[in-house]
N, C-alpha and C positions, 0 to 999 in steps of 0.2 A: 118540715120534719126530716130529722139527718135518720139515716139507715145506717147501723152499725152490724159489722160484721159477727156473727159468733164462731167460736169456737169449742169443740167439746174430742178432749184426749181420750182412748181405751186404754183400760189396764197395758196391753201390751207395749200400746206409743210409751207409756209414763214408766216403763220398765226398759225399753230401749233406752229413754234420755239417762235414766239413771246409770245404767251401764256406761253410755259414752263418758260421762262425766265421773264416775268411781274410775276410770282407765287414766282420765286427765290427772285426777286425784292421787291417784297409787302412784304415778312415774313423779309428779309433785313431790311427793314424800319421801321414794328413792333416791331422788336426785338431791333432796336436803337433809337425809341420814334421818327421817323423823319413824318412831315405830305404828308401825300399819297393825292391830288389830284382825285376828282372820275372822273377826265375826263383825268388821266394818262396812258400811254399804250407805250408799249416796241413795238415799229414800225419794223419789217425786210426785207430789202430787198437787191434785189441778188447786189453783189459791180460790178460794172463794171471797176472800177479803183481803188488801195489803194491812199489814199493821202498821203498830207507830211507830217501830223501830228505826234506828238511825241508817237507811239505808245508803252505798255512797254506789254511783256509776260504776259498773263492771270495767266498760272500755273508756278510755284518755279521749276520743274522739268528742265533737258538739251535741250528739245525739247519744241515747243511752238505749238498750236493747235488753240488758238486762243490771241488776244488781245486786249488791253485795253485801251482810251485814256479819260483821267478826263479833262473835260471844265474847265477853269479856271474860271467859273459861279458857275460851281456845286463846287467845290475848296470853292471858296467863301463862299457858301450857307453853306455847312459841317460848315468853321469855326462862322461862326454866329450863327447857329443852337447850337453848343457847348460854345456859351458865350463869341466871343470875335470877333468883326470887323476888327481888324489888323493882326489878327492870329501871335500876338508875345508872346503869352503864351507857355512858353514847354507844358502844360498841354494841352493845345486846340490842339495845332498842334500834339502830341499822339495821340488822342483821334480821329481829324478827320482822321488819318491815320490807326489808328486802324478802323476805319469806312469803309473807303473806300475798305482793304485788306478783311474786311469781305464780300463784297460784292462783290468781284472776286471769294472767295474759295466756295461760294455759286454759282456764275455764272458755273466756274468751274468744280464743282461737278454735274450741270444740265446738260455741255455739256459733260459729262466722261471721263475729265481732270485728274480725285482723282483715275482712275485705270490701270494707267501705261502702256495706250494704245501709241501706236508710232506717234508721227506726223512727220510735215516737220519740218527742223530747220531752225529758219531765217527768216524775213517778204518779201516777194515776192516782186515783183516791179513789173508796169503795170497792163495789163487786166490779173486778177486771176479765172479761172471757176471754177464756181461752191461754191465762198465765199460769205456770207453773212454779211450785216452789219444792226447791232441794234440798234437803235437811243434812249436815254433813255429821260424821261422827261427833264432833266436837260441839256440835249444838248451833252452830255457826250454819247460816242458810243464802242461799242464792236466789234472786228471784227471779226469774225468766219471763219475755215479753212471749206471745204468741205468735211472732214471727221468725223468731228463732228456732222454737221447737224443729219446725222441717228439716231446718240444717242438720243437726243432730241427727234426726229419725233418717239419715240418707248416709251420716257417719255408721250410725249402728248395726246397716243393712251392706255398707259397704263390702261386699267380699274380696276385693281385690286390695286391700289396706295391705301392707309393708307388715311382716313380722319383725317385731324387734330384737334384736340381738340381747343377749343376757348383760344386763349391767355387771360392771369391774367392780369388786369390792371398794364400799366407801368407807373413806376414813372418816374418826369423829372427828368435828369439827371443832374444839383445843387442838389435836395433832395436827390436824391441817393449817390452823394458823400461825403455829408453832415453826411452819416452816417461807411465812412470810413476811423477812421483818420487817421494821417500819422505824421511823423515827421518832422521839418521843422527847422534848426540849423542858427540863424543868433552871427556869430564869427567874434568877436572883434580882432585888431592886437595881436599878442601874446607876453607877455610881461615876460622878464629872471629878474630868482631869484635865486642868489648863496646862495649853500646848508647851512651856515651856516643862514643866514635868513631865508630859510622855515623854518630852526629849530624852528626858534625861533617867529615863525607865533603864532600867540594864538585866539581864536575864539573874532570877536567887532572888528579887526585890518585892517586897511585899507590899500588896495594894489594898487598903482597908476596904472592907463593902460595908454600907448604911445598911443593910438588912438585917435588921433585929431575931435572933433565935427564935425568937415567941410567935413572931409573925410568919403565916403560911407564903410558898412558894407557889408557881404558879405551874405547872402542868399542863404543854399542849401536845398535840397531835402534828404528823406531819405538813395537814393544812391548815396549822395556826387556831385549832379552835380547843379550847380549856375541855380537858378531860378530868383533872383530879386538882386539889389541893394537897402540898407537902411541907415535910418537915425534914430538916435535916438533921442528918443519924447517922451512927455507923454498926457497918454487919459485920462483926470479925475485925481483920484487917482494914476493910473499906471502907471509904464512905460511902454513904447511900441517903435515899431519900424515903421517910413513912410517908405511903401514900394514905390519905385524908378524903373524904367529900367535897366535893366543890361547892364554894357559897353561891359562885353565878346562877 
């Protein structure tokens, strides 16, 4: 017969963890310009069942201590908040990725995931004692082993925690990437020139390209990977290129 440990939270333990974790939360959200709600609050309470949800490892480590499932609202919400409704940008879909992983390694780091403590491996199945789950404004939930809890419950009681300094006003982020450019390569079909013609190439001399009007152009990013399909156009005096969707 194996003896298994139990576990049982008070209101107040399950009110402490929600607090460490709405603090993770709020500097999360400051720190990527997203709007906080003043009627928002990290909810916890004890799981009496894991569901079926697609749950993925909180922490990058072999073991898992707690986990994480994104609402496909909050999914949503991320790509609009970053500038695009269909989230078919590579650049939006980075970016709310990069959003979301921030706000694990911060959840994380509140539950003492970032110090190489041991958990269980694997997500349990049925009634689990002594696990908690978080409910975040966006319907998105975290779900916490009960060996984590203590960490927290010793954050929360910390009195001697570092006051934060007032955060700098953030800029939205179009302005802010507005001030970092990048290079962006739109490459015509490539067109052969036997050596004795480049020879005799001279500067005024025009070099026909095989690239059909009809046919889209290709569109990459500074590390080679297709962003758009285009067309070539002109705006005014210039030329330019219609950006298109990509077929890849």
């Amino acid at each position: 017969m194996k003896l298994v440990k139990l576990h049982a939270w008070r209101d107040a333990e399950l009110s402490g963890v929600s607090a460490v974790l709405h603090e993770s939360l709020t500097l999360w959200r400051q720190a990527w310009g997203l709007p906080l709600p003043r009627d928002a609050r990290v909810c916890c309470v004890a799981a009496e069942e894991v569901g079926p949800e697609p749950w993925q490892p909180l922490d990058t480590g072999a073991a898992a201590g707690a986990w994480v499932h994104w609402s496909p609202a909050a999914q949503a919400e991320l790509q609009l908040l970053f500038g695009s409704d269909a989230g078919s940008s590579p650049f939006v879909q980075g970016a709310a990725t990069a959003c979301r992983q921030d706000a694990c390694r911060r959840v994380a780091t509140a539950l003492g995931l970032d110090r190489g403590a041991s958990f269980e491996v694997g997500l349990p199945r049925g009634k689990w004692s002594g696990a908690v789950v978080a409910t975040l404004p966006c319907n998105s939930r975290f779900l916490i082993d009960a060996t984590c809890v203590p960490h927290a419950l010793r954050r929360s009681s910390d009195p001697v925690r570092p006051r934060r300094s007032a955060l700098p006003p953030l800029a939205p982020l179009l302005e802010s990437a507005s001030r970092c450019p990048t290079r962006v390569e739109a490459r015509l079909t490539d067109c052969d020139l036997d050596l004795a013609m480049l020879q005799r190439l001279r500067i005024g001399d025009v070099v026909r390209l095989p690239h059909p009007l009809d046919q889209p152009l290709c569109m990459r990013d500074a590390s080679g990977r297709a962003v758009f399909d285009g067309y070539l156009a002109r705006s005014g005096a210039c030329r330019a290129v219609e950006l298109v969707a990509t077929s890849a």
